[in-house]
N, C-alpha and C positions, 0 to 999 in steps of 0.2 A: 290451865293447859290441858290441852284434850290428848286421850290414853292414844298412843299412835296406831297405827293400822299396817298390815304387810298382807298381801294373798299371795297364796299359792295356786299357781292353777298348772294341773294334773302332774301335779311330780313326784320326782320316784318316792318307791315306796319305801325309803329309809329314812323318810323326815318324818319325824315323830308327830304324830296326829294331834299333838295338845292345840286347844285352841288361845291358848293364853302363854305366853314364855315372859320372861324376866331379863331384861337385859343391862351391863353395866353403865353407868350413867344417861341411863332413858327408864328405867323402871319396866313397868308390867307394858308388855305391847302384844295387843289384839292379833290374832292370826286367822286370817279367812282363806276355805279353802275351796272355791266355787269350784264347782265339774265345767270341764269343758262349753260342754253345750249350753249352761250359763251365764258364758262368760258375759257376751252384750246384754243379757237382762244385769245381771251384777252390777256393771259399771252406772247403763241408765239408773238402776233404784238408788246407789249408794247415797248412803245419810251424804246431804250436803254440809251438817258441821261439823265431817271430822275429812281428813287430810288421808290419803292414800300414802303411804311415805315409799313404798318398794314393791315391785311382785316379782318374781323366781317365775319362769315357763320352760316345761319342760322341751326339749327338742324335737319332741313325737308330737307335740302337740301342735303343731302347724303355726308357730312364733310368731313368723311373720304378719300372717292376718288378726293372729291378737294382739300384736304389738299396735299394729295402723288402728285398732277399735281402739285401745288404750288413749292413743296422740289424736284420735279423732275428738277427742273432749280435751277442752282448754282446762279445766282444772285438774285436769291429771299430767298439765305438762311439765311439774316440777316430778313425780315418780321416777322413781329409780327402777328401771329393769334390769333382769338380769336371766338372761337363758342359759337353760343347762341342759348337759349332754356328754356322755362318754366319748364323743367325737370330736365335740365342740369346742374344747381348749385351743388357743391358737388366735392368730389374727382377725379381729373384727370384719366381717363382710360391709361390704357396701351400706346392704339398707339398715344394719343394723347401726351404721354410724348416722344415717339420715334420719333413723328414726331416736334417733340419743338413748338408743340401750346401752348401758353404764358399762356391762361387760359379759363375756360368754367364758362362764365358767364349768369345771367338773363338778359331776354329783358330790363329792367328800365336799366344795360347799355349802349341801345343802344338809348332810350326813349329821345325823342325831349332835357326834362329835365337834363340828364345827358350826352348826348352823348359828349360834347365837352368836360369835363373831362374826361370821357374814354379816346378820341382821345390824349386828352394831354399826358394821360398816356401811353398810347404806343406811343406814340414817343419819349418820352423819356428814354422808354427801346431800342427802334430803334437807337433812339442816341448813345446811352451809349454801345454798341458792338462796337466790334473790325473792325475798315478796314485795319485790316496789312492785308498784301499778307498771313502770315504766320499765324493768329491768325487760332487757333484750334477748334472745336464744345465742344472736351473734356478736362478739367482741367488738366487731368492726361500727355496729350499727347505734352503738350508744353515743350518746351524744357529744361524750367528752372527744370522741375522737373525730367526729363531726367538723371541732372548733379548735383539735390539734393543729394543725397545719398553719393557718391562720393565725393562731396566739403564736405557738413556735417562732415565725419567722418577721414577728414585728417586736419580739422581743432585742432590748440592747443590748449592745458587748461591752463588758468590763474596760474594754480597751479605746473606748469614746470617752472616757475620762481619766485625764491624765492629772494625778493631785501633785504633779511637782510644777506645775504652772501656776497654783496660785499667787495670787498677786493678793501679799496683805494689807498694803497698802492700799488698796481698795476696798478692806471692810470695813463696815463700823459695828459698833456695839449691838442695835439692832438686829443684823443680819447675825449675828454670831448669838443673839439669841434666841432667833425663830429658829437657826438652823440646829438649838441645840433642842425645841422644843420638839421640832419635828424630826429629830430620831430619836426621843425617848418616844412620842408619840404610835411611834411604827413602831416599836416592843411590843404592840398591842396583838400582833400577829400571832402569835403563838398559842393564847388563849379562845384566839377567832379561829384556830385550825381545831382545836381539841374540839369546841363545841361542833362547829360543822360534822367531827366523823362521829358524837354524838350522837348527834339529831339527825344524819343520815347512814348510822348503823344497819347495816341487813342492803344496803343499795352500795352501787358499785362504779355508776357514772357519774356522777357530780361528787363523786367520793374518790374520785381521780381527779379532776378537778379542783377540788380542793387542795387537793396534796400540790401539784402546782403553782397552785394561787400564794400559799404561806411558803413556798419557795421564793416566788419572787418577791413578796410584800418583803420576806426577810431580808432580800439583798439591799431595800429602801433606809432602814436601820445601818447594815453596815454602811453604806458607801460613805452615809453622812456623817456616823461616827470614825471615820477613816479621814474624811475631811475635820473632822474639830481637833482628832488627834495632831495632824500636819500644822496647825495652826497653835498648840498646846495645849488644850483644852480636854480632859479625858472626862468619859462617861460614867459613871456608878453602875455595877452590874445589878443593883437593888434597882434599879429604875425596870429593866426587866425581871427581874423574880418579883416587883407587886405586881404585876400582869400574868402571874402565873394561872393564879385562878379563874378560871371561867366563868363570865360572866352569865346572868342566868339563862338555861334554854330556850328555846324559841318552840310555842306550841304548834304552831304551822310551819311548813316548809316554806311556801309561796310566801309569807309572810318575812321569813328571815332573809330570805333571797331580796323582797323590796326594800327591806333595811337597808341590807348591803348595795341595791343599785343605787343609793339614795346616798351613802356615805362614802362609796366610791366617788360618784359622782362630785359630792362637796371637796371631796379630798384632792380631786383633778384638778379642779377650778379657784382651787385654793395654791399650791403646788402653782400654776400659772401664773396668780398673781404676786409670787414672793418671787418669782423667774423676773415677772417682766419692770420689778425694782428694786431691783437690785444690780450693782453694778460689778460687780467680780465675778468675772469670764466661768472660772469653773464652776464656783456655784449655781450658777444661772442655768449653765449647762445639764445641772444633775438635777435640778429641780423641773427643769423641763421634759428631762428623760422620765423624771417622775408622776410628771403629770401627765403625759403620755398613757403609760403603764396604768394609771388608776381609771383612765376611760377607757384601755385594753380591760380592763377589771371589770368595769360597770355593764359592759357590753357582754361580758362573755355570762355575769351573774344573770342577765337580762334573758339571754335565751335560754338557760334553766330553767327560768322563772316562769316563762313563756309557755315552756315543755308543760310545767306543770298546770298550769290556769290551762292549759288547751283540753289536759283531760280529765280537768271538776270544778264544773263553776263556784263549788266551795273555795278552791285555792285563788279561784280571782277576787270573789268576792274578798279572803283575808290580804291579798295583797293589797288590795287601793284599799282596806282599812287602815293598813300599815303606810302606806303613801299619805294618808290623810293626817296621820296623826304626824309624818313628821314632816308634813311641808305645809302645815296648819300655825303651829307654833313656831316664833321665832323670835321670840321674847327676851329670851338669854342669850341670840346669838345662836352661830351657824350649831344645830344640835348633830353631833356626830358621837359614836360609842367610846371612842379613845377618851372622849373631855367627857361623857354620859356614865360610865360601868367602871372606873376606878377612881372614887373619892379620897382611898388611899393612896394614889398616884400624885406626886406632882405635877404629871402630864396634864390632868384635868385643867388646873388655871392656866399650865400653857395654851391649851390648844385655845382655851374663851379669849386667851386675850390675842392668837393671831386673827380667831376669827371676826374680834371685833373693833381688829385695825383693817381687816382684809372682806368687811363685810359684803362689800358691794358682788363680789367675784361669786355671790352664792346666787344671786337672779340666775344668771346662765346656767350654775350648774341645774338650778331646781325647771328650769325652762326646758333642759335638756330630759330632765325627769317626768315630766309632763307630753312630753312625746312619748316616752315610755310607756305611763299611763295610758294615752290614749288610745294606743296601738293595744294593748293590753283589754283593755274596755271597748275595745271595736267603737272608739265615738270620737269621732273631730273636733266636738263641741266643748270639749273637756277643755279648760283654759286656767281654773283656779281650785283650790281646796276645797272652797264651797261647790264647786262647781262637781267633784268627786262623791262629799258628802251626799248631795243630791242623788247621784247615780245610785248609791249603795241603798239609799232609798228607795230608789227605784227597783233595785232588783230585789230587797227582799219584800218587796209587794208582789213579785211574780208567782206564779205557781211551781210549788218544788223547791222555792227557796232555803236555802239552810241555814 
């Protein structure tokens, strides 16, 4: 971790000249105190591997115009500004909100006596912003909320299943045990949300997104535990505490996202076909709600996925690795993570043995995953695994490949 950075440029004369200060939980931080009239050389020389984290401008020193040189360079658009002046306390001006200067404070900020908790404090507004490639200036503009509206309002109500209609006399043994397989299966959600704000720590829009997503996967769990209860059947709460643990990390993002469109996807298409054989009204009903909901999944995991293959052909090349390897193998049956990532779960031989009464229901989904791909890969021609294998061939023959 590189020793952080702060400049001063032309401020009063009560900030103590050290070029080095010690601050509490950040250590020793660099302090540069360019003149004025250096300011624009400053900026252009600055080492490009260390991080500007904050700079204090005095009020005499004309803000404005070094603030816009500051924002005129992209890598100083995570710095924290902060101008000072014995007049300046008081409500934000216009451009200093357009230009995301953190705050206009009084000299005793900057005062021998206080200056090291200032410093503390912008940095860890410094800290706390986003280094995704993708993170946004504006709230509005992330993705997640791009695809709010849309998931929101095709989301089901509680109140489209009614469990005092079932009819028991229309199940059999069968149905009463995929339907028990398939809510210990969905316990699986909990350790799929941990990992996600894992592996997308320090990012803020598909990290909302997630948080969403393990909201409703969650409600897939209750509804159906809620149905095996009305029927007498109660669930073990150990069936979710073995799913506590996380399954291991995902080294790519783009990669973990084609996981997920991929097991979305089987999970849809599976979910469909225990709907359309089964003969008791409510079940049928909630299985279809559900297979709904896991193509609202696959789709929404999809333009993530998308976002990110748009800006490094690294992230596309590890997605259709990831697509390759799980729509290559099909050996054991439909491979999804809930039957894949807990061996100490019972859910594992649940899910192999719905998927290998309910195999056939995996062509579609993987059909539907292959449009993905394709789209993904800018290529029409894309039709089978071998067919992906190939491309990825193709591309790391290109120039620049990684």
């Amino acid at each position: 971790m590189t020793t952080p950075r702060i400049a001063l440029l032309a401020p009063t004369a009560a900030v103590s000249p050290a070029e080095q200060l010690t601050v509490p939980a950040f250590g020793d931080v660099v302090v540069d105190r360019p003149a004025h009239a250096d300011w624009q050389r400053y900026l252009h020389e600055f080492d490009p591997s260390a991080d500007l984290a904050a700079v204090w401008i005095d009020a005499d020193a004309e803000p404005l115009p070094a603030v816009r040189a500051l924002r005129s360079h992209t890598r100083f658009d995570r710095t924290r500004v902060y101008v000072v002046g014995p007049g300046t306390a008081g409500p934000v001006p216009a451009w200093a909100e357009a230009l995301d200067v953190e705050d206009i404070v009084r000299p005793a900020a900057v005062a021998p006596g206080g200056f090291t908790t200032s410093v503390e404090l912008a940095l860890r507004a410094h800290r706390a912003l986003m280094t995704d490639d993708l993170y946004t200036d504006y709230y509005l503009d992330m993705t997640f909320n791009k695809i709010f509206d849309w998931f929101e309002t095709t989301r089901w109500d509680w109140t489209e299943v009614d469990l005092d209609r079932i009819d028991r006399d229309m199940l059999d043994e069968r149905t009463v045990d995929f339907l028990t397989e398939a809510a210990v299966i969905e316990f699986g959600t909990l350790p799929g949300a941990h990992n996600f704000l894992r592996e997308w720590r320090g990012e803020a829009s598909f990290s909302s997104w997630a948080l969403q997503w393990g909201a409703e996967e969650s409600r897939h769990s209750l509804i159906q535990a809620r149905y095996l209860d009305r029927i007498g059947v109660k669930l073990r709460s150990k069936h979710a505490l073995y799913k506590r643990e996380p399954y291991p990390q995902g080294d790519v993002r783009s990669a973990t996202l084609m996981m997920n469109v991929i097991s979305e996807s089987r999970a849809s298409a599976l979910y469909k076909s225990l709907a359309a054989h089964v003969s008791e009204p409510v079940i049928r009903k909630i299985w279809r709600l559900l297979a709904r909901d896991e193509a609202r999944h696959c789709r929404a995991f999809s333009v993530f996925m998308r976002e990110l293959c748009d800006s490094d052909p690294a992230h596309r090349a590890a997605a259709l690795r990831m697509a390759y390897i799980w729509l290559a193998d099909r050996r054991n049956g439909v491979k999804h993570p809930a039957g894949m990532f807990y061996p100490h779960s019972t859910s594992s031989a649940g899910i192999r043995r719905i998927e290998a009464l309910q195999h056939d229901s995996v062509d579609a989904a993987d059909a539907k995953v292959m449009s993905i791909v394709r789209l993904l890969a800018d290529d029409d021609s894309l039709e089978t695994p071998r067919d992906i294998k190939a491309k990825l061939r193709d591309l790391a023959r290109r120039p620049g490949a990684h």
